[in-house]
C-alpha positions as CSV (number, residue, x, y, z in Angstrom):
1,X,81.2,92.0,121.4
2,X,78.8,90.4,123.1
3,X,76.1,91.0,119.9
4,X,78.5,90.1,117.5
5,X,78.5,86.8,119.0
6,X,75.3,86.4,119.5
7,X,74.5,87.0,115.5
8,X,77.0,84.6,114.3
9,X,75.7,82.2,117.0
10,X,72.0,83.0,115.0
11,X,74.3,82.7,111.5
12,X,75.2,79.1,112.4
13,X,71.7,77.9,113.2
14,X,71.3,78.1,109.7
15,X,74.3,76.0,108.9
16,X,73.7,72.7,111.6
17,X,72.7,69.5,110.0
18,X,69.7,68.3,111.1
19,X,69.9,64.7,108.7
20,X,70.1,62.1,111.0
21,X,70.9,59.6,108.2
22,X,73.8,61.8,107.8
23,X,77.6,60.8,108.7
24,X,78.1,64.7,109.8
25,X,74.6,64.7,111.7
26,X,75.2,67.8,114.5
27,X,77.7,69.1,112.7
28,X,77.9,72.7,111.3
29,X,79.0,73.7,107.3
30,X,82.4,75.1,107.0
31,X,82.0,77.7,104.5
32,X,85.1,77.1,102.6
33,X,84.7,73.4,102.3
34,X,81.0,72.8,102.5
35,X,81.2,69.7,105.0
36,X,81.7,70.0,108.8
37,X,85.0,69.6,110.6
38,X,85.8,68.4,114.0
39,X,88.6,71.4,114.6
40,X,89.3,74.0,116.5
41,X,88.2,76.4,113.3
42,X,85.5,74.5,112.7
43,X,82.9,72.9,114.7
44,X,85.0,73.8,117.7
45,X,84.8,77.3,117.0
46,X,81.1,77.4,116.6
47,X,80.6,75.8,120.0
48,X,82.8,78.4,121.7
49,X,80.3,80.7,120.1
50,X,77.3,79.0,121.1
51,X,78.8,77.8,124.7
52,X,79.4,81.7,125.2
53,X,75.5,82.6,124.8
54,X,74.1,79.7,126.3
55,X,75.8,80.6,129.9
56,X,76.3,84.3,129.1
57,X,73.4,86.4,131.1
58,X,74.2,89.3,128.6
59,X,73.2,87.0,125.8
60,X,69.8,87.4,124.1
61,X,70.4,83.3,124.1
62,X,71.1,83.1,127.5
63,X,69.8,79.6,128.7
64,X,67.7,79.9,125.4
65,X,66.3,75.6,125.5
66,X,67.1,75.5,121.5
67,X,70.3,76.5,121.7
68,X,70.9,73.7,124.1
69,X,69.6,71.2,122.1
70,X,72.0,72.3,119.0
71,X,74.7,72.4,121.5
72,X,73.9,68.8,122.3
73,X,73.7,67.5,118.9
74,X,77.3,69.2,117.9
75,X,78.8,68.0,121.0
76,X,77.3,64.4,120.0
77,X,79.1,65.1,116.3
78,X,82.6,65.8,118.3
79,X,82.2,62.3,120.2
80,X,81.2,61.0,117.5
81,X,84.5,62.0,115.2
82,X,86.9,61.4,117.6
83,X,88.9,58.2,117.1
84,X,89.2,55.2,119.5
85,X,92.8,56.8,119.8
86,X,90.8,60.0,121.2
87,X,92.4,62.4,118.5
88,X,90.1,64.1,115.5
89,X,91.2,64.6,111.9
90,X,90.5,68.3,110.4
91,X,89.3,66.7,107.0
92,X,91.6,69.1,105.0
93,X,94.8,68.0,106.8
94,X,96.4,66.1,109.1
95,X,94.7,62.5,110.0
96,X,94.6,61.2,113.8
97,X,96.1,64.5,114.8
98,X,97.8,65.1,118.4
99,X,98.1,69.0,117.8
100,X,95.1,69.7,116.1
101,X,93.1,67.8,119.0
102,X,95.3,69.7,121.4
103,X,93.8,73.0,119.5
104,X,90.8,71.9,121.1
105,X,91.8,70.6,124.1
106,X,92.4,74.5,125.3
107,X,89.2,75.6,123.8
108,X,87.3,73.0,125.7
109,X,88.7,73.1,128.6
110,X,87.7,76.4,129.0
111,X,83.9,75.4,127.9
112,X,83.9,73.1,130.8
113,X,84.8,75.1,133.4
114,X,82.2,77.8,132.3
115,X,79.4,75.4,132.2
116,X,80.7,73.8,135.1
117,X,79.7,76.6,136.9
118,X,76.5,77.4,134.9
119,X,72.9,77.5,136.5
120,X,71.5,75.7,133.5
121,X,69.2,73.2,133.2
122,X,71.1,71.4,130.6
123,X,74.2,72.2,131.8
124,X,75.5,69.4,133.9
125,X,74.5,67.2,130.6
126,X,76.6,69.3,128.2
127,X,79.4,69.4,130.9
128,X,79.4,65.7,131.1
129,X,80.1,65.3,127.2
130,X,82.9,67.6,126.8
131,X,84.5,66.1,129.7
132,X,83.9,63.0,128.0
133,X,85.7,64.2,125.2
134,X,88.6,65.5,126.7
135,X,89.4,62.8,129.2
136,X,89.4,60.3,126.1
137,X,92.4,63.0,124.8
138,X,94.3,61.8,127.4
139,X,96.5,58.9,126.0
140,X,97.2,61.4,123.0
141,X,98.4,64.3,124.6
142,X,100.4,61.8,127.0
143,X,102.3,59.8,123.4
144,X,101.2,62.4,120.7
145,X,104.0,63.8,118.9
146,X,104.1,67.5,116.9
147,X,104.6,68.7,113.0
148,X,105.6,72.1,113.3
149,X,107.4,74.6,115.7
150,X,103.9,76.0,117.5
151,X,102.3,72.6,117.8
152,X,105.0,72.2,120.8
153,X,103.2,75.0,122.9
154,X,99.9,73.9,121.7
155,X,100.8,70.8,123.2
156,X,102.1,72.2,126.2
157,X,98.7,74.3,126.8
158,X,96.9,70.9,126.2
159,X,98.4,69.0,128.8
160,X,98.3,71.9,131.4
161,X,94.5,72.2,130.8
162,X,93.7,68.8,131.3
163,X,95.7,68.5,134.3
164,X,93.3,71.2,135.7
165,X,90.5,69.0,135.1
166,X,92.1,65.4,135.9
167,X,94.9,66.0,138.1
168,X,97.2,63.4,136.4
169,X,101.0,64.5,137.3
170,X,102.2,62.7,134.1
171,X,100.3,65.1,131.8
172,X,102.5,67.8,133.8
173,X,105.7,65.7,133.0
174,X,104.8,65.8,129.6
175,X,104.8,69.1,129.3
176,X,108.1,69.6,130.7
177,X,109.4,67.4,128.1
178,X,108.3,69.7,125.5
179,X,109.1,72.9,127.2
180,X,113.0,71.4,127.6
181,X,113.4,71.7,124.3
182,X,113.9,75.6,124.4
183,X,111.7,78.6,123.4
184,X,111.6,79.2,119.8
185,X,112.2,83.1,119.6
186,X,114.8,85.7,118.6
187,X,115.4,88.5,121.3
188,X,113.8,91.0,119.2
189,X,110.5,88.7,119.4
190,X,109.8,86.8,116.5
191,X,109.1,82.9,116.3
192,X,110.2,80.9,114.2
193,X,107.7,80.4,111.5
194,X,107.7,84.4,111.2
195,X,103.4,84.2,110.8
196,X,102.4,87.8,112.2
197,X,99.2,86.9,110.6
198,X,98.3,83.5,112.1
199,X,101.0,81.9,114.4
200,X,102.4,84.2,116.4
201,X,99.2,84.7,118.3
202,X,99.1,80.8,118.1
203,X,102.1,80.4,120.4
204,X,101.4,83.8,122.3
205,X,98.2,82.7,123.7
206,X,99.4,79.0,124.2
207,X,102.5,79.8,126.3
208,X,100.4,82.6,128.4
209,X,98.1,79.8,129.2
210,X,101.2,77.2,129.9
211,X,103.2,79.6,132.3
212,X,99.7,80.5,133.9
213,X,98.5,77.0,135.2
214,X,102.3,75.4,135.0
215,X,103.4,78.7,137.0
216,X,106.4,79.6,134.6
217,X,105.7,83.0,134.6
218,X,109.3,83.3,132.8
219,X,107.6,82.2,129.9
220,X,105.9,85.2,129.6
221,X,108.7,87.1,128.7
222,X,108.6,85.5,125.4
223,X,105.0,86.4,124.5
224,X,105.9,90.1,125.7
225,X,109.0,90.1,123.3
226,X,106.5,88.8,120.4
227,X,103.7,91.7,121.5
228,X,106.5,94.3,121.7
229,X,107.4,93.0,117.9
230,X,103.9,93.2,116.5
231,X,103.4,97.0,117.5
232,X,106.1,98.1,114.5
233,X,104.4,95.3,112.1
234,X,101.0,97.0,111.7
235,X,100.4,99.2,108.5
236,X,98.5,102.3,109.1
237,X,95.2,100.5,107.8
238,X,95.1,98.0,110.6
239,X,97.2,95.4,108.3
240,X,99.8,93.6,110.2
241,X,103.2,92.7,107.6
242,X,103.2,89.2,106.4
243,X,105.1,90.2,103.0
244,X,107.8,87.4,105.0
245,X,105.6,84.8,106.5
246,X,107.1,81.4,106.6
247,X,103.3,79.7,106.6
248,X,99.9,80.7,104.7
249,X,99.2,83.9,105.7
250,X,102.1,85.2,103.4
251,X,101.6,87.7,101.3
252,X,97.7,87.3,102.3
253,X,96.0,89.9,104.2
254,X,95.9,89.7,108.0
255,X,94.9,92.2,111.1
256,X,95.9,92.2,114.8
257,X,92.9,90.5,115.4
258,X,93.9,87.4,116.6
259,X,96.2,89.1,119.3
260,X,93.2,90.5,120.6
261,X,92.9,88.3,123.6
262,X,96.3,88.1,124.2
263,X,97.0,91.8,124.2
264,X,94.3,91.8,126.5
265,X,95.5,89.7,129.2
266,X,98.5,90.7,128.7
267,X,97.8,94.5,129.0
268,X,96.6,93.4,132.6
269,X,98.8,91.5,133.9
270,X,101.8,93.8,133.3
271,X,99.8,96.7,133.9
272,X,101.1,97.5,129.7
273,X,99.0,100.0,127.8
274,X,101.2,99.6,124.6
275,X,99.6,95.8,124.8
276,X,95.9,97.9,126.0
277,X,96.5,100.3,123.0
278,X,97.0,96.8,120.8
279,X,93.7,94.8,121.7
280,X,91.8,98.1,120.9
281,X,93.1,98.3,117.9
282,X,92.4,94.6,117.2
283,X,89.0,95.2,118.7
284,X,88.0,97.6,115.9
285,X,88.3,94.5,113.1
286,X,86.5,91.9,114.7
287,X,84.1,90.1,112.3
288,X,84.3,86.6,114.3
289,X,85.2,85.2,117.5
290,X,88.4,82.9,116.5
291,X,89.0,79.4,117.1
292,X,88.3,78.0,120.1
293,X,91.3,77.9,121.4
294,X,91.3,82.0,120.9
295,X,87.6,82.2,121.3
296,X,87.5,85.7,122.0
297,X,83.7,85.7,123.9
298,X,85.5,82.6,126.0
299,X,88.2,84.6,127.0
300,X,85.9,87.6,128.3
301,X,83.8,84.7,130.3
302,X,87.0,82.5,131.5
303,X,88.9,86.0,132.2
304,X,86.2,88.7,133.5
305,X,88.7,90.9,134.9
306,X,89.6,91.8,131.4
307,X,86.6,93.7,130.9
308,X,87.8,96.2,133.4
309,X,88.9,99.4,132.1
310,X,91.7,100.0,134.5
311,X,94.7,99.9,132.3
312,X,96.3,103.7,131.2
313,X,96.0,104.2,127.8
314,X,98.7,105.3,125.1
315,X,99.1,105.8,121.1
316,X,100.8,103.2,119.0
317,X,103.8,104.3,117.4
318,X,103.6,105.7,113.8
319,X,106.7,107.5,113.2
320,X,109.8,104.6,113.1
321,X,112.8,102.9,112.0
322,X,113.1,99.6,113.8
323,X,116.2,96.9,112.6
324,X,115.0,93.5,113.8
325,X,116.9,90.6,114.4
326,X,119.9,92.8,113.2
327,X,122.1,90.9,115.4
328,X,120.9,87.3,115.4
329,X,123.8,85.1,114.2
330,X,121.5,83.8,111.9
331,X,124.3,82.6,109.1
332,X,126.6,80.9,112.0
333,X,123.2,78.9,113.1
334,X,123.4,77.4,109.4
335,X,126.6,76.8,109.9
336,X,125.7,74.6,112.8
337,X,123.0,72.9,111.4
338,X,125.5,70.3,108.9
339,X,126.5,69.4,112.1
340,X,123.1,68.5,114.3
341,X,123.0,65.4,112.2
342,X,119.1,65.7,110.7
343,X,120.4,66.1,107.1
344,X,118.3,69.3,107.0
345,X,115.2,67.1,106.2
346,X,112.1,66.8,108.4
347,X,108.7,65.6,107.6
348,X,105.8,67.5,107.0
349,X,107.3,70.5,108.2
350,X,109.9,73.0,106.9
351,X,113.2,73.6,108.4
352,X,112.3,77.7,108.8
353,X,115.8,78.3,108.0
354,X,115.1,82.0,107.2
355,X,114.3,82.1,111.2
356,X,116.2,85.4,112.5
357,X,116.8,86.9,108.9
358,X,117.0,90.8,109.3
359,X,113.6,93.0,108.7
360,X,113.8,96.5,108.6
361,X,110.4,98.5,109.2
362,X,109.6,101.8,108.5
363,X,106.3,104.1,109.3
364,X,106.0,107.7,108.2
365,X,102.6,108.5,109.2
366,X,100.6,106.9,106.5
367,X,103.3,105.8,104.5
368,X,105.0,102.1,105.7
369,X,107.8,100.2,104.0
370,X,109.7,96.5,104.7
371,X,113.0,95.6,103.7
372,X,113.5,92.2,103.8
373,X,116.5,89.3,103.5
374,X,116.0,86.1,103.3
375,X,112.7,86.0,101.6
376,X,111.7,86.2,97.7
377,X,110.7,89.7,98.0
378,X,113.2,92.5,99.4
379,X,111.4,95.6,99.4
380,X,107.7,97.1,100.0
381,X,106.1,100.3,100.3
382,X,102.4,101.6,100.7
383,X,100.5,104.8,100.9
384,X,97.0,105.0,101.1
385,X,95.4,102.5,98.4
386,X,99.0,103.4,96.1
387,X,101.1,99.3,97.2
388,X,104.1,98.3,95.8
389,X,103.4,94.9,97.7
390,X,107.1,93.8,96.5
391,X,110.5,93.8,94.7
392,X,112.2,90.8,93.3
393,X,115.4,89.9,91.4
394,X,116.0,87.0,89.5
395,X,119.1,85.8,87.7
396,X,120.4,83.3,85.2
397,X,123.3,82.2,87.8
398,X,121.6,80.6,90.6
399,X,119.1,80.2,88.6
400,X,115.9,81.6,90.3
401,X,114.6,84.4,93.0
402,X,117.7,85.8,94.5
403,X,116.9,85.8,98.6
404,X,120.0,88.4,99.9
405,X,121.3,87.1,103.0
406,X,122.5,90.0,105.1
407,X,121.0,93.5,105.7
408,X,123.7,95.9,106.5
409,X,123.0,99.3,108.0
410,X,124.8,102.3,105.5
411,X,125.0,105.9,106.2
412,X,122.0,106.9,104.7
413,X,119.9,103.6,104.7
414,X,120.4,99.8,103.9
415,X,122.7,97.1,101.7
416,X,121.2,93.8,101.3
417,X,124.0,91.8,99.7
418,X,124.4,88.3,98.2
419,X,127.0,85.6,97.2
420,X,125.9,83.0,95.0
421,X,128.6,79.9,93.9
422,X,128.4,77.4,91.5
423,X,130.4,74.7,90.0
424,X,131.0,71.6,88.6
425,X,131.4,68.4,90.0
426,X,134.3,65.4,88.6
427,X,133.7,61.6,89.0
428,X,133.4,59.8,92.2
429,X,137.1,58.2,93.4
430,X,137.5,54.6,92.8
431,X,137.7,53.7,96.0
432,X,134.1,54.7,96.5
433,X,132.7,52.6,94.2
434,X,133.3,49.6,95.2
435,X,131.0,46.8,94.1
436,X,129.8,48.8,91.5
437,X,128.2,47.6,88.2
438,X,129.1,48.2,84.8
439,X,125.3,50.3,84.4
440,X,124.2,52.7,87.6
441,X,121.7,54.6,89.0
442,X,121.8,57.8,89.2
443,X,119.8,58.6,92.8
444,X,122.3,55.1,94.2
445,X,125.5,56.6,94.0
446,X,127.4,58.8,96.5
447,X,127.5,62.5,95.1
448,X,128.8,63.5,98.1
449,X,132.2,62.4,97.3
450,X,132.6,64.0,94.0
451,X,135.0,66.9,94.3
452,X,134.3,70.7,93.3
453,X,135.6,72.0,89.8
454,X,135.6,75.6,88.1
455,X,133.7,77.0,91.3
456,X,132.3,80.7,89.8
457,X,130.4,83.3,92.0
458,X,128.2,86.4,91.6
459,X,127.4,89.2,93.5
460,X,124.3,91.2,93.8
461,X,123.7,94.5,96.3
462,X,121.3,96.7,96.6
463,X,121.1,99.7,98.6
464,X,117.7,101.1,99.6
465,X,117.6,104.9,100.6
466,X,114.8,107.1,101.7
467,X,116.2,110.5,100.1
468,X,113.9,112.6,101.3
469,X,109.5,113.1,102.2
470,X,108.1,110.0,99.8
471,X,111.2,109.4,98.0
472,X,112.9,106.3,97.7
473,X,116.0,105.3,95.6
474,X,117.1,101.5,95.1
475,X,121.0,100.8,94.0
476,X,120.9,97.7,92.3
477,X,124.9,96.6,91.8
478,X,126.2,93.7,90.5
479,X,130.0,92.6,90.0
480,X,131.8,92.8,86.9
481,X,130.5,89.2,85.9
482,X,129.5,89.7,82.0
483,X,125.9,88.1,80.7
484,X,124.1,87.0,83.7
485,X,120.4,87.8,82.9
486,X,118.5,89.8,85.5
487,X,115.1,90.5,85.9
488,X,113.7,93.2,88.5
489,X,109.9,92.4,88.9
490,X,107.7,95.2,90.9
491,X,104.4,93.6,92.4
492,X,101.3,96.1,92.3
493,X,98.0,96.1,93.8
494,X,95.3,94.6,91.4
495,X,92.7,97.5,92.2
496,X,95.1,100.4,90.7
497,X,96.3,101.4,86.9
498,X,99.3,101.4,85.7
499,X,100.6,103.6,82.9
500,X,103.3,104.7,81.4
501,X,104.9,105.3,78.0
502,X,107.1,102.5,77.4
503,X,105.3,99.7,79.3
504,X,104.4,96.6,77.2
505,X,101.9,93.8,78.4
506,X,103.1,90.2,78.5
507,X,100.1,88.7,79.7
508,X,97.0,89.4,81.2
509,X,98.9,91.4,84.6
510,X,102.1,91.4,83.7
511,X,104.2,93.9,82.0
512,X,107.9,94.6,80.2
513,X,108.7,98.4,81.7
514,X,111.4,99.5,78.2
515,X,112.1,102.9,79.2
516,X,111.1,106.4,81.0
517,X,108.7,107.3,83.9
518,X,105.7,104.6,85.5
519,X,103.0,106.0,87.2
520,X,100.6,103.3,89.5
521,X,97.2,104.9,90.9
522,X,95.1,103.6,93.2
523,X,92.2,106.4,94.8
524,X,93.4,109.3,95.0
525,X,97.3,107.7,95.8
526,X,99.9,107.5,93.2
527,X,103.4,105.4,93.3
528,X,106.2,107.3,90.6
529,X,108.9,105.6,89.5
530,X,111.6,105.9,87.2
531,X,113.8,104.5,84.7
532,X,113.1,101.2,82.7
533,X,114.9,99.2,81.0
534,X,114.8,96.2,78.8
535,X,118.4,94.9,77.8
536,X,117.0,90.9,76.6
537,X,113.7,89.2,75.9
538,X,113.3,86.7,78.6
539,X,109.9,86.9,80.2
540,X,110.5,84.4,83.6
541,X,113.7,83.9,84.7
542,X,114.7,80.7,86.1
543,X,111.5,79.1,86.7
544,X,110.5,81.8,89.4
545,X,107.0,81.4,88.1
546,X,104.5,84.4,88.4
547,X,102.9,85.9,91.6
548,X,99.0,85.7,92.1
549,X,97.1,88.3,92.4
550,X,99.5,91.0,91.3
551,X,100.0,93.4,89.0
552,X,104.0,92.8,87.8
553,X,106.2,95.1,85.9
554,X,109.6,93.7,85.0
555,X,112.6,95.5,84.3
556,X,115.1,93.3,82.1
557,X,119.1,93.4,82.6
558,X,122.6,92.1,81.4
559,X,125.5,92.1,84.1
560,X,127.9,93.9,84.5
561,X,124.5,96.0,86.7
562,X,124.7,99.8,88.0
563,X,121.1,100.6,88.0
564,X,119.2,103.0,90.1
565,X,115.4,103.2,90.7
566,X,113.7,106.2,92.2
567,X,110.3,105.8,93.4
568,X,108.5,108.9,95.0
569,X,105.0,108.6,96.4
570,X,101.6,111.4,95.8
C-alpha cells in the first residue's frame, strides 16, 4: 500500500503546474477534465497522497525537500481557490459549495493532525496553511446548507473535525441540527440514494467519524447495517451490484474498494471478521488511494492500530438467497409523502422515492443474479464473462419503462407485479375559474380540480424461477387487456456474440429476436435462451430510448401476454 502511494505520489509530479502566470498555478491536472480542481477528488486527493509520503517513515519520500515544496505550492492553489465565503467550487458542479468543502474539511483535518505531529522541517509551515484553510471554513459549515441525502453526514463529519481543532461548541450544535433530522437507512442497511458503488461508503465513513469524535456510538449501528448489506452485493469478480443505483455509479462498474477503510475500522472496533474478510477483499483492487476524505494511506497514518493483524478471519458468503427491504412499507411512505407538504419537488436533488424498493440477491458459486422493483431494469444474471446485465418491459399504456412495484415471495421464486391507471380529465368547475379570460394559458390554470373520467388500468406480472443448476424461467403475464404493445428488451455485454437463427439487427447493437433459440458467448461462458417473438414492428416503445453500452435484443408483444422465457447458463 504504502508503494502504491508512493508511485502515484511520483505520477502526480508530472501533472503540477509549475506556470506561475497561470490562474491554476500549484494545482494538479485532473485527468478527466484537463484543469485542476479544488475538491476532495481532485487536488484534495493528491495532497492526501503526497501529505502521506512526506510524514510517512516508510515512504521512499519521507521528508523528501521537493516534495515539500510541491506540497506548498498546491496548498497555496487551495487558499488560493477558496472564496471570501471560505467554501471551493469543484469546477464541474456545484459553485460556493458547503458539502463539497466539507468533503475536504474531513480529509484535512486529518492532514493536520499528522503533520502536526511531524518532525519535519517544513512541517509547521504546511500545518499553518491547512489550518488556515480550514478555520476560514468555519462560517460555512456553521450557515451551509446540503443538496442531497449524504451531504447531511458529510456535514456532520465537517463540523465534528473542526471542533477538534478549534474547540467552537457551536460547530457541535450544528451538527446536532443535522443529526435530528433522522438516519437515512432501511433495517436491512441500505441508504437512501441506493449507491453501493459510491455513496454508501460516503455516509459509512462520514457517520463512523461523527459518532467517533461526537461520541454517538449508536450511530454505528447504521454503518454496520450498511457493511452487513454490502457482503450479499458483491459478484464473484469483486463487482459490487449497482444495476439499481439511484446516482452515477448505476449500471457503471464499481468494487468494494471504497469500503476499504471503513471495513477496516470497522472490523476492529467490533472485533468483525465478516467486515476484516470485506477490506481484504477491497484491498485486492486498489489502484488509488480515494478522495481525501477516504484517503486510504491517511487512514493507515491517522488509524495505526488498523494495521494490526489481530482480527479472526472468515470467508464471504457465496452460496445465498437474501430478500432485502422485503418488509419496508415503502408504498405507505408514498402515501405519506402528499401529505409532508413539499409537493414532491426539491432542487438539485431527487426525491429517491424508490428508497426501500425490494431487491432480491442471489449467488451460486460463480453464478449471481438481482431481481429488482422499482427500477427500469428487473432482472440480471452473470456467469463468468456470459452477463445478462438486464431485463426491461415497456408498454404502450403508461407509456414507457414499466418499474414493478412489489416483489412477492412465491413457492418456487418471485412475482414482481404492477398496476398502471390512466384516464381522462373533464373541464375545470366554474367556480374555479373565477376572473378568468376569454383566452388562457395552459401552465396558469388549476388542473388540479379537473375531475377523473374513463379511468383504465393494466396489469403486468412476472414470475422469476430458478428451476434447477443454471436454469432460469421468467413468466411474463399480462391481463386480458387487448392491444397494448409490449417490448421485452435483454441487455448484453458488449465484449460477447450473439447468435441465433431468427435475430434481426435494428441498428448498430440492437436486435429484433422473431423466433427459436439465442445463444450469447462471452470466453468460454455461454447465456441460452429461448423463445422469441415478434407480434408488431415498433422498435422503441414509449420514448424509453436505448441503453449505452449494451448489446439489446428485444422481444415484441400484443396483450392479452402469457409468455415464458427460459434462460440456462454453460
Amino acid at each position: 500500500m504504502v508503494e502504491l502511494n508512493d508511485n502515484l505520489t511520483e505520477i502526480f509530479f508530472e501533472k503540477q503546474i509549475d506556470d506561475e502566470e497561470s490562474r491554476y498555478f500549484g494545482g494538479v491536472v485532473d485527468a478527466k477534465t484537463g484543469i485542476p480542481s479544488p475538491s476532495h477528488t481532485g487536488v484534495g486527493s493528491v495532497l492526501g497522497s503526497w501529505l502521506s509520503s512526506y510524514v510517512n517513515p516508510d515512504s521512499r519520500f519521507y521528508h523528501y525537500d521537493l516534495l515539500a515544496r510541491r506540497i506548498d505550492l498546491a496548498l497555496d492553489y487551495m487558499l488560493d481557490q477558496q472564496h471570501e465565503d471560505g467554501t471551493i467550487s469543484p469546477g464541474w458542479t456545484n459553485y460556493h459549495s458547503p458539502p463539497d468543502t466539507g468533503f475536504i474539511v474531513t480529509g484535512f483535518a486529518h492532514i493536520y493532525h499528522l503533520l502536526k505531529n511531524d518532525s519535519g522541517l517544513e512541517a509547521d509551515s504546511l500545518t499553518s496553511k491547512v489550518k488556515s484553510f480550514l478555520e476560514r471554513t468555519i462560517p460555512a459549515m456553521l450557515t451551509g446548507g446540503c443538496h442531497t441525502p449524504n451531504h447531511r453526514w458529510v456535514l456532520t463529519s465537517a463540523l465534528c473535525h473542526l471542533y477538534t481543532i478549534f474547540g467552537n461548541d457551536e460547530l457541535l450544535d450544528r451538527a446536532e441540527e443535522w443529526l435530528a433530522e433522522g438516519i437515512d437507512i432501511t433495517k436491512d442497511g441500505e441508504w437512501t440514494e441506493r449507491s453501493n458503488g459510491i455513496y454508501n461508503s460516503v455516509s459509512n465513513i462520514f457517520l463512523y467519524h461523527t459518532a467517533r469524535i461526537g461520541n454517538k456510538p449508536k450511530l454505528l449501528d447504521y454503518v454496520r447495517k450498511n457493511l452487513d448489506m454490502m457482503q450479499y452485493l458483491v459478484h464473484p469478480d469483486g463487482e459490487v451490484v449497482t444495476d439499481y443505483s439511484g446516482r452515477q455509479d448505476f449500471g457503471n462498474v464499481f468494487d468494494l474498494s471504497p469500503y476499504h477503510l471503513i471495513c477496516r475500522l470497522m472490523a476492529f472496533h467490533d472485533n468483525n471478521p465478516v467486515y476484516a474478510a470485506m477490506s481484504d477483499l477491497a484491498a485486492e483492487n486498489l489502484s488509488e488511494m480515494g478522495p481525501v476524505n477516504n484517503h486510504i494511506m491517511i487512514g493507515y497514518l491517522m488509524f495505526p492500530f488498523i494495521k494490526e493483524q489481530k482480527v479472526g478471519k472468515t470467508a464471504l458468503p457465496t452460496n445465498y438467497e437474501v430478500l432485502i427491504n422485503g418488509d419496508f412499507p415503502g408504498i405507505d411512505n408514498l402515501k405519506k409523502m402528499n401529505l409532508v407538504g413539499h409537493g414532491s419537488k426539491i432542487e438539485h436533488s431527487s426525491m429517491h422515492e424508490s428508497f426501500g424498493a425490494p431487491i432480491v440477491r442471489f449467488r451460486q458459486s460463480e453464478e449471481s443474479a438481482t431481481i429488482m422493483s422499482k427500477n427500469a431494469s428487473f432482472f440480471s444474471l452473470r456467469k463468468g464473462n456470459a452477463k445478462l446485465l438486464g431485463v426491461r418491459v415497456t408498454s404502450s399504456f403508461s407509456p414507457g419503462i414499466i418499474e414493478f412495484d412489489t416483489i412477492e415471495k412465491i413457492d418456487d421464486g418471485y412475482r414482481l407485479k404492477k398496476q398502471m391507471e390512466k384516464g381522462y380529465r373533464g373541464p375545470i368547475p366554474k367556480q374555479q375559474l373565477a376572473n378568468m379570460e376569454d383566452t388562457s394559458i395552459w401552465y396558469l390554470l388549476p388542473h388540479q380540480h379537473r375531475g377523473l373520467t374513463h379511468s383504465q388500468t393494466f396489469e403486468v406480472e412476472i414470475d422469476i424461477v430458478k428451476t434447477s443448476d443454471s436454469e432460469w424461467k421468467l413468466y411474463v403475464k399480462s391481463d386480458d387487456r387487448e392491444d397494448v404493445f409490449m417490448q421485452i428488451e435483454f441487455l448484453f455485454n458488449t465484449d460477447g456474440l450473439l447468435k441465433g437463427d431468427e435475430i434481426t439487427r435494428v441498428n448498430e447493437r440492437t436486435y429484433f429476436w422473431k423466433r427459436d433459440e439465442l445463444t450469447f458467448q462471452s470466453g468460454e461462458n455461454y447465456i441460452h435462451m429461448n423463445t422469441g417473438t415478434h407480434e408488431h414492428w415498433i422498435e422503441n416503445i414509449g420514448g424509453a430510448g436505448e441503453v449505452n453500452n449494451v448489446q439489446a435484443v428485444k422481444v415484441n408483444l400484443v396483450s392479452p401476454i402469457n409468455k415464458t422465457f427460459r434462460v440456462w447458463m454453460k
